[in-house]
C-alpha beads as a LAMMPS data file, in Angstrom:
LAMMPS data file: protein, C-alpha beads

74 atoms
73 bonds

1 atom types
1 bond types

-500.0 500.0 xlo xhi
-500.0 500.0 ylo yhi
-500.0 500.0 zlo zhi

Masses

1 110.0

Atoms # bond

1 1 1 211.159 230.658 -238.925
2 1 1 209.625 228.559 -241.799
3 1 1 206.055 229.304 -240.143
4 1 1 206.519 232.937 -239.982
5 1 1 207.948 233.160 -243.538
6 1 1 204.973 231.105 -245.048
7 1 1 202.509 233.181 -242.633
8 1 1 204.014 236.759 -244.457
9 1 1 203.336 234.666 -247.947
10 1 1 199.810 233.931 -247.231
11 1 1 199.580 237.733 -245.831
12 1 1 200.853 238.888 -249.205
13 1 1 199.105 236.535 -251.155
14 1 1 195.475 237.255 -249.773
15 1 1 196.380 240.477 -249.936
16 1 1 196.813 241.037 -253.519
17 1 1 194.042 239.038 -254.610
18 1 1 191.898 241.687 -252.814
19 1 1 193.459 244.070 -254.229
20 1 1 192.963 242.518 -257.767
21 1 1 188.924 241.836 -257.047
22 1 1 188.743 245.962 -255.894
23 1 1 190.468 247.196 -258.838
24 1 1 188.619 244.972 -261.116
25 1 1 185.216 246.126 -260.067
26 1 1 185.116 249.045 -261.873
27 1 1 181.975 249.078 -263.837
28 1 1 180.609 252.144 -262.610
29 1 1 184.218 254.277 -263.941
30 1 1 183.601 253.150 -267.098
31 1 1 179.964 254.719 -267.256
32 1 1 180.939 257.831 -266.100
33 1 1 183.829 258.071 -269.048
34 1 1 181.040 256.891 -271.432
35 1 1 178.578 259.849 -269.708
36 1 1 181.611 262.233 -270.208
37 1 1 182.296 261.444 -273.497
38 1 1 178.924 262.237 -274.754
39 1 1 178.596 265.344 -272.860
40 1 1 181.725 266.351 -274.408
41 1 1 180.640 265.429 -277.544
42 1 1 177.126 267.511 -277.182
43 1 1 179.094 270.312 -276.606
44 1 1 181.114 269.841 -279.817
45 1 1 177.640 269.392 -281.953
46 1 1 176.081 272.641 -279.958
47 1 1 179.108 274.950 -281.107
48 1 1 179.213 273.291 -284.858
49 1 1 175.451 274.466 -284.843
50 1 1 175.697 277.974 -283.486
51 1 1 178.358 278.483 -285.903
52 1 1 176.047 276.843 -288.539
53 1 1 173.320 278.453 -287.819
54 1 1 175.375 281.952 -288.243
55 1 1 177.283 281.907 -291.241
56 1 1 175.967 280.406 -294.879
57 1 1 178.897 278.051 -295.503
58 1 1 177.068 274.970 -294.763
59 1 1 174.171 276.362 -297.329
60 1 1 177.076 276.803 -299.678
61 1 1 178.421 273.704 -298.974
62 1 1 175.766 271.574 -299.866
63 1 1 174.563 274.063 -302.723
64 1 1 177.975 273.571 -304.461
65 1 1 177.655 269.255 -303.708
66 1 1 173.993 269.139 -305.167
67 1 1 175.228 271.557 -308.021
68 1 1 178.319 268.920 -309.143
69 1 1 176.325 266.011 -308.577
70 1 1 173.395 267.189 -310.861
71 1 1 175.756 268.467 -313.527
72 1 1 177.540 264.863 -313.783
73 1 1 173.930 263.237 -313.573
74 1 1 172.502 265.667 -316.817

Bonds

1 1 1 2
2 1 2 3
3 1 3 4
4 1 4 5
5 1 5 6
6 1 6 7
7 1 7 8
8 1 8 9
9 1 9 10
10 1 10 11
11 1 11 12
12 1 12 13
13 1 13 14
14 1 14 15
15 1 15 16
16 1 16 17
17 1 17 18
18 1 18 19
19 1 19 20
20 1 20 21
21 1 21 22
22 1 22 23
23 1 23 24
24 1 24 25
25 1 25 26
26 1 26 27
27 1 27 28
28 1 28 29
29 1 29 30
30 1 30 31
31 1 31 32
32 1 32 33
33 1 33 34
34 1 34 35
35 1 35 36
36 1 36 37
37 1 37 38
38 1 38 39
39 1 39 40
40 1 40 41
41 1 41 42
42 1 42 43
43 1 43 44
44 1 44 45
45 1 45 46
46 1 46 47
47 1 47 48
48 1 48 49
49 1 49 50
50 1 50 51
51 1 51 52
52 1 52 53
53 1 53 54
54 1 54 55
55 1 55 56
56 1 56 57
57 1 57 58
58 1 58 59
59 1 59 60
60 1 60 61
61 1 61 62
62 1 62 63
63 1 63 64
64 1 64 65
65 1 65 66
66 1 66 67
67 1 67 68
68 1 68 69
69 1 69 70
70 1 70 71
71 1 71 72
72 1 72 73
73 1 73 74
């Protein structure tokens, strides 16, 4: 009885440690979140610059920031 109890606790114990060494390899997951992050943020930064490139706000924008900064400078 004592054999076949500390045979199941070996069993569980060698288990989990494999368990723990696959789930800690997981350097490769980690690049592909990186690789989707920046594809997601591409994506963001090609829309911002359609939109730029089709309205004037951003020429506005900075027009009215140069204009405020040159009247406190003068």
């Amino acid at each position: 009885m004592l054999r076949t109890l500390v045979s199941i606790q070996l069993l569980v114990l060698t288990g989990t440690t494999r368990l723990q060494r696959r789930l800690s390899n997981d350097r490769g997951q980690s690049t592909a979140e990186y690789a989707l992050v920046l594809l997601g943020a591409a994506g963001v930064a090609l829309l911002f610059v359609a939109w730029a490139t089709k309205t004037d706000k951003i020429a506005r924008l900075l027009n009215s920031v140069l204009d405020q900064v040159l009247s406190q400078v003068t």
